[in-house]
N, C-alpha and C positions, 0 to 999 in steps of 0.2 A: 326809403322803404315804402311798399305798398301798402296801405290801409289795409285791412281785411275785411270785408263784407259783415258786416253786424252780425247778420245769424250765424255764420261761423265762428266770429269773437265770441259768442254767447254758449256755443255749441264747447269749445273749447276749454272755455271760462266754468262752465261746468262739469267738464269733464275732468279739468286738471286744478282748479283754482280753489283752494280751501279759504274763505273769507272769513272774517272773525267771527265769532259766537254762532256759527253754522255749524250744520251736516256737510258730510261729504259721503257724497253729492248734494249742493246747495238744492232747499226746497224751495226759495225764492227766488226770482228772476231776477237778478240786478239791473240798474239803470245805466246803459252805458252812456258814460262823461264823454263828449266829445273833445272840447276846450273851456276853458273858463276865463272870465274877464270882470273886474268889479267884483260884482256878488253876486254874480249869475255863472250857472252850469250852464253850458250848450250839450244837448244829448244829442247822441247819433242817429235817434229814431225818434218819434211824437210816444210821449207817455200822457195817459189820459188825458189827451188833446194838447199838450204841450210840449215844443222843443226847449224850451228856456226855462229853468226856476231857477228862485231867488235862494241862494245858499241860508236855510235860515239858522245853521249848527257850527258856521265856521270852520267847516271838516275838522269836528271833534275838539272843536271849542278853540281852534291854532291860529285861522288866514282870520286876523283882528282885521287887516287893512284888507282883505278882498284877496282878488288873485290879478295877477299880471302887471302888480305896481311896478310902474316905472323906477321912482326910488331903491325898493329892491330887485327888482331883474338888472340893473346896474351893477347894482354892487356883487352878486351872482357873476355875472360876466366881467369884471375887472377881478374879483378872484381867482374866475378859470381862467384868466389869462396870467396867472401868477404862477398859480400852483392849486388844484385840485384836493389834493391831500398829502399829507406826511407824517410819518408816527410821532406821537408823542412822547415816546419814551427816549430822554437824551438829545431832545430836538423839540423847539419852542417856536413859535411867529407869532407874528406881529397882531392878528386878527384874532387869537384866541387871547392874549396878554393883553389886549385893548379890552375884551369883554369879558375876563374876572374883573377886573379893574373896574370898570363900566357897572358891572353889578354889586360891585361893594359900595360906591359910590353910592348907588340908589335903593340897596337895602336896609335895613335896621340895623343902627349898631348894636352889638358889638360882631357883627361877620363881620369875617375878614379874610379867610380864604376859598377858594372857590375848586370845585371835582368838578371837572366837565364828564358829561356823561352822553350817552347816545340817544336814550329814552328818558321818557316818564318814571317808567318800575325800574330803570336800572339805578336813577339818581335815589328813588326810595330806599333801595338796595342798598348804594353806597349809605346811606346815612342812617341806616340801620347798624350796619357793617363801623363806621362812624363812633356812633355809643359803647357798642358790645363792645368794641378795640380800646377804649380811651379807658373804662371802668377795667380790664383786661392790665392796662398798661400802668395804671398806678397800684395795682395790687386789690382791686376789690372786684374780683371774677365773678364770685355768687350775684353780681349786679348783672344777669343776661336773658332777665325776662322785658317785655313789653307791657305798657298801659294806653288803651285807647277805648272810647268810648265807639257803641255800637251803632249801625248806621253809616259807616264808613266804608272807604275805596284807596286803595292805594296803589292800585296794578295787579298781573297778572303773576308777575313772575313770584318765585314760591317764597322767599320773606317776607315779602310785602300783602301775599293772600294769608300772612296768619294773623296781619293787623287788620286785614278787611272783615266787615261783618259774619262773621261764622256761622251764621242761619239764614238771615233775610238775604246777603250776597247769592256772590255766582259761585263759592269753591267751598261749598260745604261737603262737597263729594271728598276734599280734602282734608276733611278734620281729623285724620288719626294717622296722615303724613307731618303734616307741617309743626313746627313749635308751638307749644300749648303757651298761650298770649291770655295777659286781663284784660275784660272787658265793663267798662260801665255801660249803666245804660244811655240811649241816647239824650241827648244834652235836651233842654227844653227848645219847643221850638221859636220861631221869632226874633228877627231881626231887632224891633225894638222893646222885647221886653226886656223886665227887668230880672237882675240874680236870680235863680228859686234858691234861697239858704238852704234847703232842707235839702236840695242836689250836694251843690256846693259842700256840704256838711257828710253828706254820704261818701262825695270824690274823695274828701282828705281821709274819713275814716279806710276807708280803700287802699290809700294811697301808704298810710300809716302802717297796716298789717302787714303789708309787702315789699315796703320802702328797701330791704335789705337785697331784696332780689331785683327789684327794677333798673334795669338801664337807664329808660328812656319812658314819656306819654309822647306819644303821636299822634296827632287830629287832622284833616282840614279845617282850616279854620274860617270860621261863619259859613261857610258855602260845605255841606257833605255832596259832593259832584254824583259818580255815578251809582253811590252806596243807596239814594234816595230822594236828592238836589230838596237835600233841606237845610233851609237855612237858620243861624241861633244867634243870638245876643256876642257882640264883642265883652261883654262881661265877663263871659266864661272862658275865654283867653287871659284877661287881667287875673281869674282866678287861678289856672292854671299855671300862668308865670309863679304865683306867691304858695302853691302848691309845691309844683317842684324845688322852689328855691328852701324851702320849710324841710321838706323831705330828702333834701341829696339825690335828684332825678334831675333825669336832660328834659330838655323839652324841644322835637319839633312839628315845626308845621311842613306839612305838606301842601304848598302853593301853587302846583303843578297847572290846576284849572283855575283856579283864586287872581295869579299872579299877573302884572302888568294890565290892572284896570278893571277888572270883567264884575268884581262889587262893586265899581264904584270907589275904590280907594286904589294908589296904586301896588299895593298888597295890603291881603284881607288884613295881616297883622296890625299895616296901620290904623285899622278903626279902632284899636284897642289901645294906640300907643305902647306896644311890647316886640318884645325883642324875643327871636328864639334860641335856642346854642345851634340847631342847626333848621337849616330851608332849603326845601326843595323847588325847584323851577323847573320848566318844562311847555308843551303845548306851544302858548304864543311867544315864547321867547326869541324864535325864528322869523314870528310872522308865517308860522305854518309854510313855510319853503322850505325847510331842511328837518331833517330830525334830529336833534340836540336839548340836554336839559342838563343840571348843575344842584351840586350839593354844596352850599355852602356851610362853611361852620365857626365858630368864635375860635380865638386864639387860645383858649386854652384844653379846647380839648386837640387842635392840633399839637400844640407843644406836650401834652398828654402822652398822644399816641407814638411823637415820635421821639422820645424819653423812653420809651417800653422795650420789652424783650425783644418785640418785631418792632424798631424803630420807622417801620413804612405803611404807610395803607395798602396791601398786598390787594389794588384791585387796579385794572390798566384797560380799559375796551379797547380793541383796535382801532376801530375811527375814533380815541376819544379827542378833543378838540379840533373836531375837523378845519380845518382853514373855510372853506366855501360856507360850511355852518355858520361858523364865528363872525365870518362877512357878512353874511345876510343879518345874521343875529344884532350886532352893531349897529348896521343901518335901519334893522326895525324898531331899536330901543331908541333910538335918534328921531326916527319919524314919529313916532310915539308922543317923548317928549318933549318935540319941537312943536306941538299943537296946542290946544289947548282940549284934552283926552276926555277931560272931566266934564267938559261942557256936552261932548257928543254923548259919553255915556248916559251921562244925566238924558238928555234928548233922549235917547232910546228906550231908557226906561221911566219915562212919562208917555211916550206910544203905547209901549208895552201895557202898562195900566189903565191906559184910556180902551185897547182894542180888546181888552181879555177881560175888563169887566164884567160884561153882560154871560161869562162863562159860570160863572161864579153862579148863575142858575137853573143851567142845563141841569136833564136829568142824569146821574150816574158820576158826577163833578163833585169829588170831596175837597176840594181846594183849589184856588186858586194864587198865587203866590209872584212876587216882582221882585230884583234886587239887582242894582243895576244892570248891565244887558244882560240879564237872564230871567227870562218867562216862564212859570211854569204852572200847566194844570194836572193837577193830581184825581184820577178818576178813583173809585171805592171797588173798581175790580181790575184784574188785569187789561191792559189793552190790546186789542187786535190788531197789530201791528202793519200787517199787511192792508185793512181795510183803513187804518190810520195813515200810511202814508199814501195811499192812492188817493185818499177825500182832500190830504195838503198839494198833493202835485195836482189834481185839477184847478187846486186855486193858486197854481203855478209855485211854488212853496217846496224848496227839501225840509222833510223833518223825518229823524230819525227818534220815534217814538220808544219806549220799553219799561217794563217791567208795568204799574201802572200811573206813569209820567207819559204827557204828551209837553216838551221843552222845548223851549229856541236859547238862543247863545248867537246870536245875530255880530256877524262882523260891524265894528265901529265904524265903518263907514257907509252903512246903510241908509238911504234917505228917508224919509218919513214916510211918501206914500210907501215904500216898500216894508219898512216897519208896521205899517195899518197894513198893508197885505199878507205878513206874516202872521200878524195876531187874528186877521182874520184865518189861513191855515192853521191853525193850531186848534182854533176853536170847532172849524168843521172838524177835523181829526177825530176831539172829542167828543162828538157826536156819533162820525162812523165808529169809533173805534170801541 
Protein backbone atom coordinates (compact mmCIF):
# COMPACT_ATOMS: atom_id res chain seq x y z
CA UNK A 1 0.00 0.00 0.00
CA UNK A 2 1.07 3.49 -0.82
CA UNK A 3 2.25 5.95 1.83
CA UNK A 4 0.10 8.87 1.81
CA UNK A 5 1.71 12.22 1.52
CA UNK A 6 2.04 13.71 5.09
CA UNK A 7 -0.29 16.66 4.66
CA UNK A 8 -2.99 14.66 3.50
CA UNK A 9 -2.36 12.05 6.61
CA UNK A 10 -2.56 15.19 8.66
CA UNK A 11 -5.51 16.66 6.75
CA UNK A 12 -7.40 13.44 7.30
CA UNK A 13 -5.99 12.65 10.74
CA UNK A 14 -7.93 15.77 11.56
CA UNK A 15 -10.71 15.40 10.07
CA UNK A 16 -11.54 11.94 11.10
CA UNK A 17 -9.22 10.99 14.06
CA UNK A 18 -10.38 11.76 17.64
CA UNK A 19 -6.95 11.35 19.78
CA UNK A 20 -7.24 11.05 23.49
CA UNK A 21 -7.87 14.03 25.95
CA UNK A 22 -8.65 16.15 22.63
CA UNK A 23 -11.27 18.22 20.64
CA UNK A 24 -12.76 17.04 17.85
CA UNK A 25 -11.40 18.51 15.75
CA UNK A 26 -7.95 18.22 17.29
CA UNK A 27 -6.42 21.82 18.16
CA UNK A 28 -3.03 20.37 18.08
CA UNK A 29 -1.03 19.33 15.31
CA UNK A 30 0.29 15.78 15.91
CA UNK A 31 3.80 14.56 15.23
CA UNK A 32 3.55 12.09 12.53
CA UNK A 33 5.78 8.70 13.66
CA UNK A 34 7.20 7.39 10.72
CA UNK A 35 9.01 4.13 12.15
CA UNK A 36 10.65 3.50 15.32
CA UNK A 37 13.79 1.76 16.31
CA UNK A 38 15.60 1.54 19.83
CA UNK A 39 14.21 4.70 21.43
CA UNK A 40 14.03 6.73 18.77
CA UNK A 41 10.79 8.00 16.64
CA UNK A 42 11.55 8.67 13.01
CA UNK A 43 8.98 11.36 11.84
CA UNK A 44 7.72 11.76 8.59
CA UNK A 45 8.47 15.52 8.47
CA UNK A 46 11.43 17.79 10.40
CA UNK A 47 9.74 19.09 13.86
CA UNK A 48 11.63 22.02 15.17
CA UNK A 49 14.54 20.99 13.17
CA UNK A 50 14.34 17.37 13.98
CA UNK A 51 13.51 14.05 12.10
CA UNK A 52 14.48 11.73 15.16
CA UNK A 53 13.58 12.04 18.94
CA UNK A 54 14.56 10.20 21.64
CA UNK A 55 11.14 8.46 23.11
CA UNK A 56 11.56 9.80 26.50
CA UNK A 57 7.68 8.43 27.79
CA UNK A 58 8.02 4.85 26.67
CA UNK A 59 4.59 5.39 24.63
CA UNK A 60 2.78 5.89 27.86
CA UNK A 61 5.13 4.37 30.12
CA UNK A 62 4.86 0.31 28.06
CA UNK A 63 8.01 -0.17 25.16
CA UNK A 64 10.55 -0.75 28.57
CA UNK A 65 12.99 -2.32 25.92
CA UNK A 66 12.52 0.41 23.01
CA UNK A 67 10.90 -0.54 19.85
CA UNK A 68 11.79 -3.12 17.11
CA UNK A 69 13.47 -5.67 19.65
CA UNK A 70 14.67 -8.46 18.06
CA UNK A 71 13.84 -10.71 21.02
CA UNK A 72 10.26 -9.59 20.79
CA UNK A 73 9.50 -9.20 17.05
CA UNK A 74 10.43 -12.86 17.13
CA UNK A 75 8.33 -13.98 19.28
CA UNK A 76 5.42 -11.85 17.52
CA UNK A 77 6.27 -13.59 14.26
CA UNK A 78 6.51 -17.26 15.57
CA UNK A 79 3.08 -16.63 17.08
CA UNK A 80 1.58 -15.31 13.93
CA UNK A 81 2.71 -18.24 12.33
CA UNK A 82 0.67 -20.23 14.91
CA UNK A 83 -2.35 -18.59 15.44
CA UNK A 84 -3.14 -15.03 15.71
CA UNK A 85 -6.13 -15.32 17.86
CA UNK A 86 -8.71 -17.68 19.40
CA UNK A 87 -11.52 -17.07 22.02
CA UNK A 88 -11.08 -17.89 25.18
CA UNK A 89 -14.05 -19.07 26.23
CA UNK A 90 -13.80 -23.15 26.31
CA UNK A 91 -10.49 -22.93 24.51
CA UNK A 92 -7.05 -22.36 26.17
CA UNK A 93 -3.11 -22.19 24.61
CA UNK A 94 -0.06 -22.56 25.36
CA UNK A 95 1.15 -18.80 25.53
CA UNK A 96 -1.59 -17.33 27.63
CA UNK A 97 -1.22 -20.53 30.37
CA UNK A 98 2.63 -20.05 30.20
CA UNK A 99 1.93 -16.32 31.40
CA UNK A 100 -0.56 -16.68 34.43
CA UNK A 101 1.83 -19.08 35.35
CA UNK A 102 4.76 -16.73 34.66
CA UNK A 103 3.10 -14.01 36.70
CA UNK A 104 2.41 -15.91 39.80
CA UNK A 105 5.57 -17.13 39.76
CA UNK A 106 7.00 -13.51 40.04
CA UNK A 107 4.32 -11.84 41.95
CA UNK A 108 3.68 -11.77 45.74
CA UNK A 109 2.35 -14.36 47.35
CA UNK A 110 -0.47 -15.33 48.14
CA UNK A 111 -1.73 -14.59 44.00
CA UNK A 112 -2.47 -17.21 42.60
CA UNK A 113 -4.92 -16.79 39.85
CA UNK A 114 -4.68 -14.68 36.99
CA UNK A 115 -7.87 -12.52 34.54
CA UNK A 116 -6.31 -11.57 31.50
CA UNK A 117 -7.59 -8.53 30.38
CA UNK A 118 -7.17 -6.23 27.20
CA UNK A 119 -6.45 -2.99 28.98
CA UNK A 120 -5.28 -0.99 31.83
CA UNK A 121 -9.16 0.23 33.04
CA UNK A 122 -10.41 -2.97 32.06
CA UNK A 123 -8.14 -5.13 34.40
CA UNK A 124 -9.16 -2.29 37.19
CA UNK A 125 -12.59 -3.08 36.18
CA UNK A 126 -12.30 -6.66 36.66
CA UNK A 127 -10.77 -6.37 40.12
CA UNK A 128 -13.20 -4.01 41.29
CA UNK A 129 -15.86 -6.37 39.80
CA UNK A 130 -13.44 -8.96 41.84
CA UNK A 131 -14.30 -7.51 45.49
CA UNK A 132 -17.92 -6.48 45.12
CA UNK A 133 -18.41 -10.34 43.73
CA UNK A 134 -16.54 -12.20 46.45
CA UNK A 135 -18.20 -9.81 49.60
CA UNK A 136 -21.51 -10.57 47.30
CA UNK A 137 -20.92 -14.36 47.35
CA UNK A 138 -20.18 -15.07 50.95
CA UNK A 139 -23.24 -13.24 52.16
CA UNK A 140 -21.96 -9.69 53.11
CA UNK A 141 -23.59 -7.46 50.05
CA UNK A 142 -23.66 -4.14 52.30
CA UNK A 143 -19.66 -4.60 51.58
CA UNK A 144 -19.94 -2.45 47.87
CA UNK A 145 -18.41 0.76 48.55
CA UNK A 146 -14.67 1.77 47.70
CA UNK A 147 -11.70 3.28 49.76
CA UNK A 148 -8.93 5.09 48.22
CA UNK A 149 -6.86 7.92 49.00
CA UNK A 150 -7.04 11.17 46.76
CA UNK A 151 -4.52 12.05 44.10
CA UNK A 152 -5.11 8.88 42.34
CA UNK A 153 -5.55 7.37 38.66
CA UNK A 154 -7.03 4.22 37.64
CA UNK A 155 -8.36 4.64 34.05
CA UNK A 156 -10.89 5.95 32.09
CA UNK A 157 -13.60 3.58 32.00
CA UNK A 158 -16.61 4.37 34.55
CA UNK A 159 -15.61 2.19 37.77
CA UNK A 160 -12.32 2.90 37.80
CA UNK A 161 -13.21 7.04 37.29
CA UNK A 162 -15.09 6.90 40.70
CA UNK A 163 -11.77 5.71 42.44
CA UNK A 164 -9.74 8.28 40.46
CA UNK A 165 -9.43 11.67 42.08
CA UNK A 166 -12.93 13.37 42.19
CA UNK A 167 -11.61 17.13 41.95
CA UNK A 168 -8.00 17.51 41.10
CA UNK A 169 -8.53 14.37 38.21
CA UNK A 170 -9.91 14.38 34.55
CA UNK A 171 -13.75 13.11 35.45
CA UNK A 172 -15.15 15.42 37.83
CA UNK A 173 -17.60 16.35 35.00
CA UNK A 174 -18.75 12.73 36.40
CA UNK A 175 -19.41 13.00 39.93
CA UNK A 176 -23.20 12.63 40.01
CA UNK A 177 -22.96 9.60 37.49
CA UNK A 178 -20.58 7.28 38.91
CA UNK A 179 -20.63 5.27 42.54
CA UNK A 180 -20.21 7.59 45.36
CA UNK A 181 -16.56 6.13 46.61
CA UNK A 182 -14.22 7.18 50.13
CA UNK A 183 -11.72 9.16 49.78
CA UNK A 184 -8.61 10.04 52.19
CA UNK A 185 -6.58 12.47 51.72
CA UNK A 186 -3.60 12.14 49.71
CA UNK A 187 -0.82 9.99 51.49
CA UNK A 188 2.30 12.18 52.64
CA UNK A 189 4.55 12.67 50.11
CA UNK A 190 8.11 11.13 49.95
CA UNK A 191 9.74 8.15 48.89
CA UNK A 192 11.89 8.04 52.05
CA UNK A 193 9.95 9.46 54.72
CA UNK A 194 8.89 8.24 57.51
CA UNK A 195 4.90 7.03 58.74
CA UNK A 196 3.02 10.34 59.53
CA UNK A 197 0.85 8.43 62.68
CA UNK A 198 -1.38 11.26 62.82
CA UNK A 199 -2.38 10.01 58.76
CA UNK A 200 -2.07 6.66 59.71
CA UNK A 201 -4.33 7.32 62.66
CA UNK A 202 -6.87 9.21 60.62
CA UNK A 203 -6.82 6.09 57.77
CA UNK A 204 -7.95 3.40 60.45
CA UNK A 205 -10.39 5.93 62.16
CA UNK A 206 -11.92 6.21 58.34
CA UNK A 207 -11.48 2.94 57.83
CA UNK A 208 -13.44 2.02 61.12
CA UNK A 209 -16.65 4.07 60.50
CA UNK A 210 -17.27 2.45 57.20
CA UNK A 211 -15.67 -0.92 57.53
CA UNK A 212 -19.21 -2.49 57.13
CA UNK A 213 -19.63 -1.02 53.81
CA UNK A 214 -16.27 -1.28 52.16
CA UNK A 215 -15.23 -3.86 49.81
CA UNK A 216 -12.09 -2.99 49.05
CA UNK A 217 -8.93 0.28 49.48
CA UNK A 218 -7.35 0.58 46.18
CA UNK A 219 -4.17 2.80 45.72
CA UNK A 220 -1.19 2.80 43.29
CA UNK A 221 1.22 2.01 45.35
CA UNK A 222 4.45 4.51 45.91
CA UNK A 223 4.12 5.93 42.41
CA UNK A 224 0.29 8.00 42.00
CA UNK A 225 1.05 7.82 37.98
CA UNK A 226 -1.32 10.07 36.04
CA UNK A 227 -3.53 11.45 39.27
CA UNK A 228 -0.09 13.73 40.01
CA UNK A 229 3.20 11.31 39.69
CA UNK A 230 3.66 11.58 43.32
CA UNK A 231 5.40 9.57 44.96
CA UNK A 232 5.06 8.17 49.20
CA UNK A 233 6.64 6.07 51.53
CA UNK A 234 6.41 2.13 51.25
CA UNK A 235 5.20 2.46 54.83
CA UNK A 236 1.89 3.40 53.88
CA UNK A 237 1.39 -0.02 52.15
CA UNK A 238 2.71 -1.86 55.25
CA UNK A 239 -0.05 0.16 56.83
CA UNK A 240 -2.59 -0.40 54.74
CA UNK A 241 -2.03 -4.26 54.56
CA UNK A 242 -2.61 -4.20 58.75
CA UNK A 243 -5.45 -1.86 58.06
CA UNK A 244 -7.46 -3.81 56.01
CA UNK A 245 -6.42 -7.09 57.62
CA UNK A 246 -7.82 -5.25 61.22
CA UNK A 247 -10.99 -4.08 59.44
CA UNK A 248 -12.40 -7.17 57.11
CA UNK A 249 -11.34 -5.09 53.75
CA UNK A 250 -9.55 -6.21 50.41
CA UNK A 251 -6.85 -4.59 49.51
CA UNK A 252 -5.51 -3.79 45.97
CA UNK A 253 -2.96 -2.21 44.32
CA UNK A 254 -3.08 -1.10 41.03
CA UNK A 255 0.58 -1.72 39.35
CA UNK A 256 -0.56 -0.97 35.90
CA UNK A 257 2.58 1.92 35.59
CA UNK A 258 4.47 0.70 39.03
CA UNK A 259 4.79 -2.87 37.64
CA UNK A 260 7.87 -4.74 36.08
CA UNK A 261 10.66 -2.30 37.35
CA UNK A 262 9.82 1.32 36.67
CA UNK A 263 10.45 2.17 40.89
CA UNK A 264 13.08 0.45 40.95
CA UNK A 265 11.73 -2.79 42.57
CA UNK A 266 10.14 -5.29 40.48
CA UNK A 267 6.72 -4.23 41.79
CA UNK A 268 6.22 -1.16 43.87
CA UNK A 269 4.60 -3.73 46.43
CA UNK A 270 7.89 -5.14 46.83
CA UNK A 271 9.41 -2.07 48.63
CA UNK A 272 7.09 -2.80 51.26
CA UNK A 273 7.41 -6.51 51.51
CA UNK A 274 3.32 -6.99 51.16
CA UNK A 275 1.24 -8.81 49.52
CA UNK A 276 -2.21 -7.66 48.07
CA UNK A 277 -5.73 -9.90 47.66
CA UNK A 278 -5.69 -8.66 44.46
CA UNK A 279 -3.02 -6.65 41.47
CA UNK A 280 -3.35 -5.23 38.62
CA UNK A 281 -0.78 -5.26 35.63
CA UNK A 282 -0.80 -3.60 32.58
CA UNK A 283 1.29 -1.05 30.34
CA UNK A 284 4.89 -2.98 30.17
CA UNK A 285 3.61 -6.25 30.63
CA UNK A 286 3.87 -6.71 26.77
CA UNK A 287 6.88 -4.51 26.29
CA UNK A 288 4.39 -1.99 24.88
CA UNK A 289 3.75 -4.33 21.54
CA UNK A 290 0.50 -5.55 22.32
CA UNK A 291 -2.29 -4.48 24.38
CA UNK A 292 -2.95 -6.79 27.38
CA UNK A 293 -3.14 -6.42 31.28
CA UNK A 294 -4.31 -8.97 34.20
CA UNK A 295 -6.10 -8.99 37.49
CA UNK A 296 -4.66 -11.26 39.63
CA UNK A 297 -6.05 -12.34 42.99
CA UNK A 298 -5.48 -14.87 46.23
CA UNK A 299 -7.31 -18.04 46.38
CA UNK A 300 -9.67 -17.12 48.42
CA UNK A 301 -11.51 -14.62 47.16
CA UNK A 302 -11.53 -16.94 43.96
CA UNK A 303 -12.96 -19.95 45.76
CA UNK A 304 -15.30 -17.07 47.44
CA UNK A 305 -16.70 -16.00 44.27
CA UNK A 306 -17.05 -19.21 42.81
CA UNK A 307 -19.08 -20.85 45.99
CA UNK A 308 -21.62 -17.94 45.41
CA UNK A 309 -25.06 -17.66 43.90
CA UNK A 310 -23.29 -16.63 40.46
CA UNK A 311 -20.56 -19.35 40.82
CA UNK A 312 -18.42 -17.44 37.72
CA UNK A 313 -16.76 -14.06 37.20
CA UNK A 314 -19.54 -12.90 34.70
CA UNK A 315 -16.82 -10.80 32.78
CA UNK A 316 -15.04 -12.50 29.20
CA UNK A 317 -13.41 -9.50 26.63
CA UNK A 318 -13.26 -10.84 23.30
CA UNK A 319 -9.50 -10.70 22.69
CA UNK A 320 -9.16 -11.82 26.28
CA UNK A 321 -5.79 -13.88 26.48
CA UNK A 322 -4.89 -13.02 23.13
CA UNK A 323 -2.17 -15.65 21.91
CA UNK A 324 0.14 -12.96 19.84
CA UNK A 325 -0.24 -10.85 23.38
CA UNK A 326 0.72 -13.58 25.66
CA UNK A 327 3.66 -14.32 23.15
CA UNK A 328 5.09 -11.20 23.21
CA UNK A 329 4.22 -10.87 26.93
CA UNK A 330 6.33 -14.05 27.84
CA UNK A 331 9.16 -13.12 25.94
CA UNK A 332 9.33 -9.64 27.47
CA UNK A 333 9.12 -10.86 31.12
CA UNK A 334 12.02 -13.36 29.97
CA UNK A 335 14.04 -10.48 28.52
CA UNK A 336 13.43 -8.52 31.52
CA UNK A 337 14.41 -11.06 33.87
CA UNK A 338 17.26 -12.47 32.02
CA UNK A 339 19.31 -9.06 32.77
CA UNK A 340 20.20 -7.58 35.31
CA UNK A 341 16.96 -4.71 35.19
CA UNK A 342 17.88 -3.34 38.55
CA UNK A 343 21.41 -2.26 37.51
CA UNK A 344 20.01 -0.25 34.39
CA UNK A 345 17.16 1.13 36.24
CA UNK A 346 19.31 2.25 39.02
CA UNK A 347 21.65 3.78 35.89
CA UNK A 348 18.84 5.75 34.76
CA UNK A 349 17.81 7.19 37.64
CA UNK A 350 21.25 8.52 38.84
CA UNK A 351 21.15 10.51 35.06
CA UNK A 352 17.94 11.48 36.01
CA UNK A 353 19.23 13.18 39.26
CA UNK A 354 22.35 14.26 38.07
CA UNK A 355 20.53 16.10 34.74
CA UNK A 356 17.38 17.75 36.58
CA UNK A 357 19.13 18.98 39.42
CA UNK A 358 19.93 22.36 38.44
CA UNK A 359 15.84 22.38 37.68
CA UNK A 360 15.14 22.55 41.09
CA UNK A 361 16.09 26.37 40.50
CA UNK A 362 14.35 27.75 37.61
CA UNK A 363 11.90 30.17 38.16
CA UNK A 364 8.05 28.72 38.33
CA UNK A 365 9.80 24.95 39.51
CA UNK A 366 7.92 23.80 42.72
CA UNK A 367 9.66 20.41 42.65
CA UNK A 368 11.66 18.51 41.36
CA UNK A 369 11.34 14.70 42.15
CA UNK A 370 13.39 11.05 40.94
CA UNK A 371 12.34 7.34 41.65
CA UNK A 372 13.76 4.98 39.65
CA UNK A 373 13.26 5.61 35.68
CA UNK A 374 10.88 8.17 36.42
CA UNK A 375 11.73 12.16 36.38
CA UNK A 376 9.72 14.58 37.32
CA UNK A 377 9.41 18.37 37.46
CA UNK A 378 6.44 19.87 39.06
CA UNK A 379 5.95 23.52 37.90
CA UNK A 380 3.54 25.85 40.60
CA UNK A 381 1.18 26.70 37.50
CA UNK A 382 -0.20 24.81 34.88
CA UNK A 383 1.92 24.10 31.83
CA UNK A 384 1.84 25.04 28.45
CA UNK A 385 1.83 22.07 26.79
CA UNK A 386 2.29 22.97 23.49
CA UNK A 387 5.22 25.48 24.13
CA UNK A 388 6.50 22.37 26.35
CA UNK A 389 6.75 19.95 24.03
CA UNK A 390 8.08 22.11 21.06
CA UNK A 391 11.32 23.44 23.64
CA UNK A 392 11.82 19.18 24.34
CA UNK A 393 11.58 18.19 20.58
CA UNK A 394 14.10 20.88 19.66
CA UNK A 395 16.42 19.27 22.05
CA UNK A 396 15.41 16.21 20.10
CA UNK A 397 13.38 14.68 23.10
CA UNK A 398 9.30 13.37 23.07
CA UNK A 399 7.79 14.39 26.12
CA UNK A 400 4.30 14.48 26.67
CA UNK A 401 3.92 17.10 29.29
CA UNK A 402 0.33 17.98 31.48
CA UNK A 403 -1.52 19.14 34.03
CA UNK A 404 1.37 20.88 35.90
CA UNK A 405 4.24 17.92 35.43
CA UNK A 406 6.68 18.10 32.84
CA UNK A 407 7.86 13.87 33.26
CA UNK A 408 10.00 11.27 31.60
CA UNK A 409 9.42 7.46 32.01
CA UNK A 410 12.46 6.66 29.76
CA UNK A 411 12.73 3.11 28.32
CA UNK A 412 15.30 0.85 30.15
CA UNK A 413 17.41 0.62 27.58
CA UNK A 414 18.28 4.01 27.21
CA UNK A 415 21.97 5.02 27.07
CA UNK A 416 23.36 7.66 29.28
CA UNK A 417 24.08 10.27 26.85
CA UNK A 418 20.58 9.94 25.94
CA UNK A 419 19.34 9.87 29.40
CA UNK A 420 21.46 13.50 29.84
CA UNK A 421 19.75 14.53 26.70
CA UNK A 422 16.38 13.73 28.16
CA UNK A 423 16.82 15.55 31.29
CA UNK A 424 18.24 18.15 29.55
CA UNK A 425 14.51 18.29 27.52
CA UNK A 426 12.55 18.16 30.24
CA UNK A 427 14.34 20.98 31.88
CA UNK A 428 14.11 23.33 28.75
CA UNK A 429 10.16 22.27 28.69
CA UNK A 430 10.15 23.83 32.12
CA UNK A 431 11.25 26.84 31.11
CA UNK A 432 9.10 27.20 27.99
CA UNK A 433 6.28 25.86 29.42
Amino acid sequence: MAHLPTDDLLALDRAHVWHPYGPMPGTVTPYVVESASGVRLRLAQPVEGRTELVDGMSSWWAAVHGYGHPVLDAAVRDQLGRMSHVMFGGLTHEPAVRLAARLVEITPEPLQHVFLADSGSVAVEVAMKMCLQYWQSIGRPAKRRLLTWRGGYHGDTFHPMSVCDPQGGMHHLWGGVLPGQLFAPEPPAGFDAPLDEEYAAQFDALMARHADELAAVIVEPVVQGAGGMRFHSPAYLRMLRELCDRHGVLLVFDEIATGFGRSGALFAADHASVSPDVMCLGKSLTGGYLTMAAALCTSEIADGISKGEMPVLAHGPTFMGNPLAAAVANASIDLLLGQDWQVEVKRIETGLRAGLAGAAELPGVRDVRVLGAIGVVQLDHPVDMVAATAAAAREGVWLRPFRDLIYTMPPYVTGDEDVARIATAVTAAAVAG
